[in-house]
KOLGU-4560 file (N, C-alpha, C; in nm, 3 decimals, padded with zeros to 5 digits):
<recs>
<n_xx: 15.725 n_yy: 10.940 n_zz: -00.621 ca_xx: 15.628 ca_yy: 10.878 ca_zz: -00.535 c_xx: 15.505 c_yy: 10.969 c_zz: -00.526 mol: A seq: 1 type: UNK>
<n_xx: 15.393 n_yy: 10.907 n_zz: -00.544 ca_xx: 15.271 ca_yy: 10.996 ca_zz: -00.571 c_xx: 15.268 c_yy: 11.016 c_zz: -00.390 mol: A seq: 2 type: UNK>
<n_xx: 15.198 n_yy: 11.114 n_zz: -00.391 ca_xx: 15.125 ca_yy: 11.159 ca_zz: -00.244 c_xx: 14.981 c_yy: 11.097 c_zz: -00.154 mol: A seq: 3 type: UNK>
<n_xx: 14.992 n_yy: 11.044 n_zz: -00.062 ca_xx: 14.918 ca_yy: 10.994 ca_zz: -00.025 c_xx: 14.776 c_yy: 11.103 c_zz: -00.005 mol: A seq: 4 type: UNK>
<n_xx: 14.653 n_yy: 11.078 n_zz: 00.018 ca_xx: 14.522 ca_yy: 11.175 ca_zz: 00.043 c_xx: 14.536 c_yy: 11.225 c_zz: 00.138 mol: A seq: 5 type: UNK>
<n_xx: 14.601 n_yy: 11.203 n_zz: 00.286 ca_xx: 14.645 ca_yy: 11.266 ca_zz: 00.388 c_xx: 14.711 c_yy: 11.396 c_zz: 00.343 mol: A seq: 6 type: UNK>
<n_xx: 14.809 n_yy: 11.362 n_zz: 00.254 ca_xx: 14.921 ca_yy: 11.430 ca_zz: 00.261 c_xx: 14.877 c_yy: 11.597 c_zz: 00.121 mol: A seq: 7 type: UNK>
<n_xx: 14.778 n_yy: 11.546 n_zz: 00.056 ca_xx: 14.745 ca_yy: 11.621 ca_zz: -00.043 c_xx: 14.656 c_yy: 11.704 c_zz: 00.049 mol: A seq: 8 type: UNK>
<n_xx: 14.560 n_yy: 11.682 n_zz: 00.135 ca_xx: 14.499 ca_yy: 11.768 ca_zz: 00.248 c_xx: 14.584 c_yy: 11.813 c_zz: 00.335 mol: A seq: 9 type: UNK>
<n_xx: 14.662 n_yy: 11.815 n_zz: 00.391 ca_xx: 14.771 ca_yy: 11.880 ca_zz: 00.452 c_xx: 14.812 c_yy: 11.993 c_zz: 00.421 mol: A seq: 10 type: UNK>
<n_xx: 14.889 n_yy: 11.993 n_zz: 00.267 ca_xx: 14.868 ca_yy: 12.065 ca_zz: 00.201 c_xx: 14.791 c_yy: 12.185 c_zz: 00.138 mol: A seq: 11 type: UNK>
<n_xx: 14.654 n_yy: 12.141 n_zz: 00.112 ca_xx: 14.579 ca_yy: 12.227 ca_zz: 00.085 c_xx: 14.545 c_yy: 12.305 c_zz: 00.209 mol: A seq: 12 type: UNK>
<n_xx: 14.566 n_yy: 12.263 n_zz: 00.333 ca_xx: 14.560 ca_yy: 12.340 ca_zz: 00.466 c_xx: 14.626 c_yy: 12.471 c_zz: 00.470 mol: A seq: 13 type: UNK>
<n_xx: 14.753 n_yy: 12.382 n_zz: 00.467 ca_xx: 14.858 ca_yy: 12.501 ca_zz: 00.444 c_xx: 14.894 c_yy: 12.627 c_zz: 00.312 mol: A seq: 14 type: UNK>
<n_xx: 14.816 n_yy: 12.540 n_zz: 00.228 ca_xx: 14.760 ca_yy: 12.667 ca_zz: 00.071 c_xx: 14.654 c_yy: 12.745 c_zz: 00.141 mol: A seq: 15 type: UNK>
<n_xx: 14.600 n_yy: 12.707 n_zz: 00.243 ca_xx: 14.430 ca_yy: 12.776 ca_zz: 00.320 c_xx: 14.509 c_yy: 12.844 c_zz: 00.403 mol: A seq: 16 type: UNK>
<n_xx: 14.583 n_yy: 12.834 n_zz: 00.476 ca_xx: 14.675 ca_yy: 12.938 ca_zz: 00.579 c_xx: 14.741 c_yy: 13.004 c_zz: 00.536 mol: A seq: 17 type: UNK>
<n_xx: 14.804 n_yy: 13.002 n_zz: 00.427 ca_xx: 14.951 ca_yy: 13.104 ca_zz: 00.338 c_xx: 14.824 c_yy: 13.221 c_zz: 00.246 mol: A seq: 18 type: UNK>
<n_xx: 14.712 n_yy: 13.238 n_zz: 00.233 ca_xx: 14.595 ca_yy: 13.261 ca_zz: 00.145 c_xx: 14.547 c_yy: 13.385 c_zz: 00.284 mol: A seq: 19 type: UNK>
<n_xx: 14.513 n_yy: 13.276 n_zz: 00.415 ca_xx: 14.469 ca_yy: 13.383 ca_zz: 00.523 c_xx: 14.578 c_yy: 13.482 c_zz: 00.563 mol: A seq: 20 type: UNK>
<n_xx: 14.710 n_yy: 13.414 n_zz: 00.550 ca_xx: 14.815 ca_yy: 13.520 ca_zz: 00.580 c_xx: 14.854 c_yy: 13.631 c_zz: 00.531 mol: A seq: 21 type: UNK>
<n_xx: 14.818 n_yy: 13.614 n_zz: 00.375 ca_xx: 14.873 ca_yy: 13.706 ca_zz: 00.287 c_xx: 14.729 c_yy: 13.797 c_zz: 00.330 mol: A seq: 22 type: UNK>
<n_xx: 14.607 n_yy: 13.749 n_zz: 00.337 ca_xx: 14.501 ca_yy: 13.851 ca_zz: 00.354 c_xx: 14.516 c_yy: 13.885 c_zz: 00.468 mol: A seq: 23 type: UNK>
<n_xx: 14.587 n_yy: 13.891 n_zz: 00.624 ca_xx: 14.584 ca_yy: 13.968 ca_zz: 00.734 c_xx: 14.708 c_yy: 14.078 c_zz: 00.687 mol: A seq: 24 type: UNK>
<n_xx: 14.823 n_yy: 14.067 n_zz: 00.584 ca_xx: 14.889 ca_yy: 14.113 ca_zz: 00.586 c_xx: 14.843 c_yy: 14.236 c_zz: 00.465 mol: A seq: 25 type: UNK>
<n_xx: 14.754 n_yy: 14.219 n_zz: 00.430 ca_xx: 14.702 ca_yy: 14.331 ca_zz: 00.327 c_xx: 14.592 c_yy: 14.437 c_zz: 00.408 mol: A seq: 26 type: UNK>
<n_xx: 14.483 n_yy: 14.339 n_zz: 00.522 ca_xx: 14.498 ca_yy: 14.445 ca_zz: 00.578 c_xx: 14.580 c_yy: 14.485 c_zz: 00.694 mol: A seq: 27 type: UNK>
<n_xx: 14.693 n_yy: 14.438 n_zz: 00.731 ca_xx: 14.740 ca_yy: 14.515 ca_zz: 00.829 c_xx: 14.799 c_yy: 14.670 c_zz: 00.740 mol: A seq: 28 type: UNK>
<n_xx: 14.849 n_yy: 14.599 n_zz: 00.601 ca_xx: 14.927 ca_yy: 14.747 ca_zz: 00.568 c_xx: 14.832 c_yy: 14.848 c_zz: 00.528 mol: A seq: 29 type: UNK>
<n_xx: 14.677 n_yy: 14.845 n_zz: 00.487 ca_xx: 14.605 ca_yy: 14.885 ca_zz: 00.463 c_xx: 14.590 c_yy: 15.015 c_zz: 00.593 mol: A seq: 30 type: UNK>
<n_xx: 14.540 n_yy: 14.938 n_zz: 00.722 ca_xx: 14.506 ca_yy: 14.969 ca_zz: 00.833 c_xx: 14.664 c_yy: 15.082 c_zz: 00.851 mol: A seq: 31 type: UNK>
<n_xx: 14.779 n_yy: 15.072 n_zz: 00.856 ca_xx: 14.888 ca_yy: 15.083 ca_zz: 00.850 c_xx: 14.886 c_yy: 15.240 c_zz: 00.773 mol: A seq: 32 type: UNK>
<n_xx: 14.854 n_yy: 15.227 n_zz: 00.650 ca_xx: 14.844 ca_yy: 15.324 ca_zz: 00.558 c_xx: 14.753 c_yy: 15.421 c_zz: 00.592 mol: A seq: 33 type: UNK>
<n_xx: 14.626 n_yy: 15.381 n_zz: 00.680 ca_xx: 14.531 ca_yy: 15.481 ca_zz: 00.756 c_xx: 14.547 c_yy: 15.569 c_zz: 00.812 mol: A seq: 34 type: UNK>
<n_xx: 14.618 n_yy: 15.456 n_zz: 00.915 ca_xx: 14.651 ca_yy: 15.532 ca_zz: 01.086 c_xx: 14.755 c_yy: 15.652 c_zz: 01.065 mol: A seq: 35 type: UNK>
<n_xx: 14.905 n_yy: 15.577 n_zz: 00.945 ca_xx: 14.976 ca_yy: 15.713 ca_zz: 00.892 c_xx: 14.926 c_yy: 15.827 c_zz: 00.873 mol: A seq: 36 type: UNK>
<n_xx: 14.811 n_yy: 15.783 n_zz: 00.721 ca_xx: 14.761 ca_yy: 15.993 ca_zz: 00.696 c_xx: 14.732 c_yy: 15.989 c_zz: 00.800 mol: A seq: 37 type: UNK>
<n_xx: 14.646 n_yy: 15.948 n_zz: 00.927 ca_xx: 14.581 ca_yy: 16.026 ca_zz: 01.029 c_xx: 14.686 c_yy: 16.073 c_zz: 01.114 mol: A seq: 38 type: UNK>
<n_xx: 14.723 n_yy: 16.028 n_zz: 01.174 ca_xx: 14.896 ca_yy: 16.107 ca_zz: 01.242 c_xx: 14.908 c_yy: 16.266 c_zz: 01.159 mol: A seq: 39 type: UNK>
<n_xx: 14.970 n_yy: 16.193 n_zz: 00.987 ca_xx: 15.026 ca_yy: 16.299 ca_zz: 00.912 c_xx: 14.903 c_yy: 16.447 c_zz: 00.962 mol: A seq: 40 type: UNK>
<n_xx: 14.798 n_yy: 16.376 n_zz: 00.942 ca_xx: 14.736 ca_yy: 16.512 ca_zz: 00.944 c_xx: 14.701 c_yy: 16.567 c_zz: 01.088 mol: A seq: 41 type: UNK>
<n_xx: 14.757 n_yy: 16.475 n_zz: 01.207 ca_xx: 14.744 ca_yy: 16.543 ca_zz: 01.308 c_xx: 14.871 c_yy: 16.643 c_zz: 01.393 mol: A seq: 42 type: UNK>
<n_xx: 14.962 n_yy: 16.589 n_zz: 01.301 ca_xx: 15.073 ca_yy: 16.626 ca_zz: 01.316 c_xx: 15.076 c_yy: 16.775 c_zz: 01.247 mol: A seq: 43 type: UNK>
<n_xx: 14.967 n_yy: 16.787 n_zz: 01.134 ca_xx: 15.007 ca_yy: 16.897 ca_zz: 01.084 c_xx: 14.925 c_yy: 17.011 c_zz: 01.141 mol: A seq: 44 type: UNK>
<n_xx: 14.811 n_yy: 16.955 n_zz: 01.179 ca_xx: 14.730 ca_yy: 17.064 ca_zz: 01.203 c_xx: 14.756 c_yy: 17.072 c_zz: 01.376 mol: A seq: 45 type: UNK>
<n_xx: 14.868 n_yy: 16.996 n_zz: 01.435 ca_xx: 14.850 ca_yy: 17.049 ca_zz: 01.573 c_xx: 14.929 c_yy: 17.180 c_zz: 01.618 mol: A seq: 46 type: UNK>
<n_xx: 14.905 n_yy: 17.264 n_zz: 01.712 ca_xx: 14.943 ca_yy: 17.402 ca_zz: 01.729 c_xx: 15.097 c_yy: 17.382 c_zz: 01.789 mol: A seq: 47 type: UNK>
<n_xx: 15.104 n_yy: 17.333 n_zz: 01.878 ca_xx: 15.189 ca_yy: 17.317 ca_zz: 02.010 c_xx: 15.262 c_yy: 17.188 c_zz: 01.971 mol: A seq: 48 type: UNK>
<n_xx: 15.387 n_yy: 17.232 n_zz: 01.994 ca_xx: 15.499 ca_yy: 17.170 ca_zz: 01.972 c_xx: 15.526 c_yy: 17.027 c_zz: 02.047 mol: A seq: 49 type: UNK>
<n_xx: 15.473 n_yy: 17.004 n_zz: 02.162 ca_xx: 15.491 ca_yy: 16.887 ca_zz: 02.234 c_xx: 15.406 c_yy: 16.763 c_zz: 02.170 mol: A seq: 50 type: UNK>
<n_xx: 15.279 n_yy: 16.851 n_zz: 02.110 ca_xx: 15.140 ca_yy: 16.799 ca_zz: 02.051 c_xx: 15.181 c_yy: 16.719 c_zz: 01.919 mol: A seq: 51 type: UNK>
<n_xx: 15.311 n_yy: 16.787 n_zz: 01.871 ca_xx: 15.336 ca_yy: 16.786 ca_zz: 01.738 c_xx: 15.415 c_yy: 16.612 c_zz: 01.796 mol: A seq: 52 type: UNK>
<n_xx: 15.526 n_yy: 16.683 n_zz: 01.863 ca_xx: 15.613 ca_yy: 16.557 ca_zz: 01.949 c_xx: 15.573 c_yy: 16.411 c_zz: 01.967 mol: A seq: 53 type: UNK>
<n_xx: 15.451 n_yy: 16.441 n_zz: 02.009 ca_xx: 15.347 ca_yy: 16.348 ca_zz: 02.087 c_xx: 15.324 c_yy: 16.244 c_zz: 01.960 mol: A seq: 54 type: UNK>
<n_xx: 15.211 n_yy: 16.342 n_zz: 01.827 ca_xx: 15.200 ca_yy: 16.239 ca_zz: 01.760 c_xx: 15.304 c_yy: 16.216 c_zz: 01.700 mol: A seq: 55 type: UNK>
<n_xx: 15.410 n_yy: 16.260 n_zz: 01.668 ca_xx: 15.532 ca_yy: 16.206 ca_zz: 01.594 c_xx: 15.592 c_yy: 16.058 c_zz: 01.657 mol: A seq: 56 type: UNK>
<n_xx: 15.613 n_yy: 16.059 n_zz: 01.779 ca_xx: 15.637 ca_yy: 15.887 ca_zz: 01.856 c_xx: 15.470 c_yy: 15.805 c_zz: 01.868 mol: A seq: 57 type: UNK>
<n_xx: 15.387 n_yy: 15.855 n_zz: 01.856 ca_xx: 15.292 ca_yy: 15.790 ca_zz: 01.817 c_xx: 15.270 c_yy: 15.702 c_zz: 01.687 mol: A seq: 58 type: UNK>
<n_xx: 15.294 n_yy: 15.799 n_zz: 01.582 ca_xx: 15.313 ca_yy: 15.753 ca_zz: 01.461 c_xx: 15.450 c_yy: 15.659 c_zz: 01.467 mol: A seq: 59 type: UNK>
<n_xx: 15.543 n_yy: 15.719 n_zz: 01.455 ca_xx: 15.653 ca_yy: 15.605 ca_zz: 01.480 c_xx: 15.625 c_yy: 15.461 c_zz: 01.540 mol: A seq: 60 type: UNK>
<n_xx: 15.627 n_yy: 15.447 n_zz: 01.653 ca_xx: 15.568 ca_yy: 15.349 ca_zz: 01.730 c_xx: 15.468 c_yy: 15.253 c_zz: 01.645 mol: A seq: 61 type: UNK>
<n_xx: 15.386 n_yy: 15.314 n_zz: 01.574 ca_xx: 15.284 ca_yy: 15.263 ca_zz: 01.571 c_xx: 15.322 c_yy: 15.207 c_zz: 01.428 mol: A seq: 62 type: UNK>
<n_xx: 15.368 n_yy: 15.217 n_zz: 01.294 ca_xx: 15.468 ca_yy: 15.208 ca_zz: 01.183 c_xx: 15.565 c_yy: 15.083 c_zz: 01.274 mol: A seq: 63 type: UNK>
<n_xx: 15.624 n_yy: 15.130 n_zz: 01.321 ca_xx: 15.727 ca_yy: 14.957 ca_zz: 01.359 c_xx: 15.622 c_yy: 14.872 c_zz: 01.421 mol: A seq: 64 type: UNK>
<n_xx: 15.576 n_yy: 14.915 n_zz: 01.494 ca_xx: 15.452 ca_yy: 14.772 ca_zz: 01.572 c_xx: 15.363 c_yy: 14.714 c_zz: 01.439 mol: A seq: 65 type: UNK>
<n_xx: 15.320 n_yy: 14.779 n_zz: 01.342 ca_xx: 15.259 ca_yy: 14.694 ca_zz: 01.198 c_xx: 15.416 c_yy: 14.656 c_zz: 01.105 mol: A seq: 66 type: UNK>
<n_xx: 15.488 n_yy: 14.689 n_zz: 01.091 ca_xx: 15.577 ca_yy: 14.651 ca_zz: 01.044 c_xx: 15.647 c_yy: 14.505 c_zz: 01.123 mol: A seq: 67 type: UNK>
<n_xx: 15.638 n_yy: 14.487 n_zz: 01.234 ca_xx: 15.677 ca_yy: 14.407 ca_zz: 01.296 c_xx: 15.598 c_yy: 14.286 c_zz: 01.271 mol: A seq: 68 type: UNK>
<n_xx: 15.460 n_yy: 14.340 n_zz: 01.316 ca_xx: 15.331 ca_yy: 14.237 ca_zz: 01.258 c_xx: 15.306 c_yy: 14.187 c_zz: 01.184 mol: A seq: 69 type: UNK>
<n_xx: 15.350 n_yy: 14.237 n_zz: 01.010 ca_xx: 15.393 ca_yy: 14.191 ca_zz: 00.882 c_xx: 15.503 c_yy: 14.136 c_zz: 00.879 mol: A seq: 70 type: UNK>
<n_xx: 15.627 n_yy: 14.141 n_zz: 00.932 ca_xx: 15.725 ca_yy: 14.069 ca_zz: 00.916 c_xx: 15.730 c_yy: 13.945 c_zz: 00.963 mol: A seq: 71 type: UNK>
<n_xx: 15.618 n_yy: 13.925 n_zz: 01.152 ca_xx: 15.607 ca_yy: 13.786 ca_zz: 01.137 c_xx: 15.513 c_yy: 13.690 c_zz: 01.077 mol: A seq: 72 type: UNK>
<n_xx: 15.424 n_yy: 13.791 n_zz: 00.995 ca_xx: 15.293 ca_yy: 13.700 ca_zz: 00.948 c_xx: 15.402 c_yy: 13.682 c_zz: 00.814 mol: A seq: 73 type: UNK>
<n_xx: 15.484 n_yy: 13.734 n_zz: 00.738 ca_xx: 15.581 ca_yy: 13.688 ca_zz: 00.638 c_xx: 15.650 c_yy: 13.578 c_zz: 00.630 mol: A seq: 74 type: UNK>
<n_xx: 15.666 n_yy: 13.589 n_zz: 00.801 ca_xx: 15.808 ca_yy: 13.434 ca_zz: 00.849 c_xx: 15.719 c_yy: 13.300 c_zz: 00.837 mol: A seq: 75 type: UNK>
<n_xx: 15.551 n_yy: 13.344 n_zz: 00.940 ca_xx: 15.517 ca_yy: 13.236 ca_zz: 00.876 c_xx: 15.481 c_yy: 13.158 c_zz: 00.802 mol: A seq: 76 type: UNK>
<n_xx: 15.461 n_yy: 13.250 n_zz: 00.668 ca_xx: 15.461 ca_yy: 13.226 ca_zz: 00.529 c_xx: 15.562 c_yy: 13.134 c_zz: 00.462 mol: A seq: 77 type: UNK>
<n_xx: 15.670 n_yy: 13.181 n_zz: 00.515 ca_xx: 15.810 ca_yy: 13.076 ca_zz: 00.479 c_xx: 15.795 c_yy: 12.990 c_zz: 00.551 mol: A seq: 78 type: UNK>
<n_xx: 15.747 n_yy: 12.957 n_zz: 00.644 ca_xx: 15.729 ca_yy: 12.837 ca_zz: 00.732 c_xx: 15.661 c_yy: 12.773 c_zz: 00.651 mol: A seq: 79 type: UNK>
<n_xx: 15.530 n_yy: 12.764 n_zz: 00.594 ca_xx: 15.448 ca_yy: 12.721 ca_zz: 00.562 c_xx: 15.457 c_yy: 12.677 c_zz: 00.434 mol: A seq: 80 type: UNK>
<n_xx: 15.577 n_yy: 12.734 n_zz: 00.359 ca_xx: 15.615 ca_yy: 12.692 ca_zz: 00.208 c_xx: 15.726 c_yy: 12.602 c_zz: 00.254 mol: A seq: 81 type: UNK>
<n_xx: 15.783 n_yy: 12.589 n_zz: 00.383 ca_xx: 15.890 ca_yy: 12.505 ca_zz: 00.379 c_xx: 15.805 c_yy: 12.352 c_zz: 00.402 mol: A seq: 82 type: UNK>
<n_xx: 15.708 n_yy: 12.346 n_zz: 00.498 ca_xx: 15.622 ca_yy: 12.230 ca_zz: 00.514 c_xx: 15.561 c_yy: 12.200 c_zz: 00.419 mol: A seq: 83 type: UNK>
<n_xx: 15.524 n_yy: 12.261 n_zz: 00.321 ca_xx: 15.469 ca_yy: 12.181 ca_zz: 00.188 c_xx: 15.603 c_yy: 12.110 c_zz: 00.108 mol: A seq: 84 type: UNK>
<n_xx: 15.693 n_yy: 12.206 n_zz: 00.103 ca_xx: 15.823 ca_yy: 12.146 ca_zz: 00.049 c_xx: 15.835 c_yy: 11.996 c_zz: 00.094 mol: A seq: 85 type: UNK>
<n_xx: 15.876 n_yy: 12.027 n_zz: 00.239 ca_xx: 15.915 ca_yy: 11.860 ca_zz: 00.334 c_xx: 15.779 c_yy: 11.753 c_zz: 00.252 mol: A seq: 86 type: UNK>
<n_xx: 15.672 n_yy: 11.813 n_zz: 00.275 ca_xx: 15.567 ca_yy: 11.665 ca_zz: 00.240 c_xx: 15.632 c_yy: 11.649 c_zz: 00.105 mol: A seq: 87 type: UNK>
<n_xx: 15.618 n_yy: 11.748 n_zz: -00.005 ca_xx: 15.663 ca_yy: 11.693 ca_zz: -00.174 c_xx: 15.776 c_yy: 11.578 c_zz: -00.156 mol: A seq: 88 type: UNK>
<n_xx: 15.849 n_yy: 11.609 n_zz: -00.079 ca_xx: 16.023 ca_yy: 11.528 ca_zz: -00.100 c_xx: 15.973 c_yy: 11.358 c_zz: -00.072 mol: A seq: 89 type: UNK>
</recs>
């Protein structure tokens, strides 16, 4: 069964959202990859041990909170390949 014009724009919506997703998720890891060296290097050059502490759960923290952020801009990626699926059928 061919696809109705509704249904072929629908589509291309959701090719326009899976396109913006993958680009927030390049830069989140980008941004991600930043903020790391900057930690790394604050971590290295700090004197005092608490300082060191400090940015170490900083960095941490901050690594799962973009990791988290990519994992759900991922889910809704699969969302969004499952709704093109449903229209094809």
């Amino acid at each position: 069964m061919a696809l109705s014009e509704s249904q072929r724009n629908q589509i291309a919506r959701y090719k326009v959202q899976i396109q913006e997703c993958r680009k927030s998720i390049e830069n989140e890891s980008l941004k991600k990859k930043e903020k790391s060296e900057y930690y790394s290097n604050q971590i290295k050059n700090a004197k005092d041990s608490n300082t060191k502490r400090n940015y170490r759960e900083y960095k941490i923290s901050f690594v799962n909170n973009s990791n988290n952020y990519i994992a759900g801009i991922k889910r809704e990626i699969e969302k969004l390949k499952e709704y093109i699926i449903q229209i094809n059928k």
